[in-house]
C-alpha positions as CSV (number, residue, x, y, z in Angstrom):
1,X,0.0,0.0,0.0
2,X,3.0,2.7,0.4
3,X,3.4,2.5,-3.1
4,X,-0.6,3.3,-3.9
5,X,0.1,6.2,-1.5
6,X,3.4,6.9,-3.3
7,X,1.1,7.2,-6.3
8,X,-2.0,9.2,-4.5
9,X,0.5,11.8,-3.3
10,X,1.9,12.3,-7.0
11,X,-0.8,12.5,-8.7
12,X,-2.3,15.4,-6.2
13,X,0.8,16.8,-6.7
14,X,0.7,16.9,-10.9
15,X,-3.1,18.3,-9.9
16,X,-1.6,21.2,-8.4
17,X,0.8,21.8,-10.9
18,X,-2.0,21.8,-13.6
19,X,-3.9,24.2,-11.6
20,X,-0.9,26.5,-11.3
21,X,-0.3,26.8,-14.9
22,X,-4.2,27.0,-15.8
23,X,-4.0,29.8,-13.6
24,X,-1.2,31.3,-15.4
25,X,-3.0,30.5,-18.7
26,X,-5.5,32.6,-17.8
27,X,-3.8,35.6,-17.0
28,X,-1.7,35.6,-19.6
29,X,-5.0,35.2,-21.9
30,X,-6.6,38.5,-20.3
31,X,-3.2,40.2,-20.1
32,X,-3.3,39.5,-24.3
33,X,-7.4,40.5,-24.2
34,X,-6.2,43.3,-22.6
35,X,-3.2,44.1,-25.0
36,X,-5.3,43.5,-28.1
37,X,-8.4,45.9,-26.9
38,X,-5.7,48.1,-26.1
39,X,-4.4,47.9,-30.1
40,X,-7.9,48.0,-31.4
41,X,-8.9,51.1,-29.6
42,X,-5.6,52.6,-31.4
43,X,-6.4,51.6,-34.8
44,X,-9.7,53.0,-34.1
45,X,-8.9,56.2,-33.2
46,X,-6.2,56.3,-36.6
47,X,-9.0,55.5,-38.2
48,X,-11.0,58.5,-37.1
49,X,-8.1,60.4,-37.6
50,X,-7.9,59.8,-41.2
51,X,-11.6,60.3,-42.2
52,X,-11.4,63.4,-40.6
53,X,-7.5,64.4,-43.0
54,X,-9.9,63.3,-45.7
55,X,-12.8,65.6,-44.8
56,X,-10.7,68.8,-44.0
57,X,-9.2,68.1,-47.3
58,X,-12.0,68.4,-49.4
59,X,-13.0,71.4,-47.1
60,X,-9.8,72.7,-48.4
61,X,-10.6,72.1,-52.2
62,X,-14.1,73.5,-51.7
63,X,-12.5,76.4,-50.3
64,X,-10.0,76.9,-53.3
65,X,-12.7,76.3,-55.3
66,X,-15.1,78.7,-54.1
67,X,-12.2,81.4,-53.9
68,X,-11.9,80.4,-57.9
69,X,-15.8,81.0,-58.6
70,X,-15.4,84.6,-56.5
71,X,-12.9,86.2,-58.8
72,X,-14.7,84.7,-61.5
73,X,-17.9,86.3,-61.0
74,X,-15.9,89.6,-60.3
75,X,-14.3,89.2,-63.5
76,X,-17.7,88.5,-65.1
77,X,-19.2,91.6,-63.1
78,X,-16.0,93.7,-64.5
79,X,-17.1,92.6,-67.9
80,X,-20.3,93.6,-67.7
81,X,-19.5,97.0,-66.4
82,X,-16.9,97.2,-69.1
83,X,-19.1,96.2,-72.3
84,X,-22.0,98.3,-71.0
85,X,-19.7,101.4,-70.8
């Protein structure tokens, strides 16, 4: 029977060792959770970033635009003025 005990005591002991290192294994998986929110959240934000480069942008072209049309209407108006004088 020592041996059996032998055995029992072993086998507890292997128990204990799988415990520990699911134990580990699971803070190491919600360290990574963590990490990988942490990334996501980032890429999010770069994402919003860009979108809003891209929509001052095309503010900016509207605006050069627009500043085009202006002196073209006051070249238009000038025109006018001119051929009706």
């Amino acid at each position: 029977m020592p041996k059996l005990n032998e055995l029992s005591g072993e086998i507890k002991a292997i128990h204990t060792r799988i415990d520990g290192v699911e134990k580990e294994i699971g803070g190491l998986r919600r360290e990574m959770m963590t990490k990988f929110e942490a990334v996501d959240s980032r890429f999010n934000g770069v994402d919003a970033r860009s979108r809003f480069e891209a929509v001052d942008s095309m503010f900016d072209t509207l605006e050069t635009r627009l500043q085009t049309m202006e002196k073209m209407v006051e070249f238009a108006q000038y025109a006018r003025c001119r051929m009706q004088d």
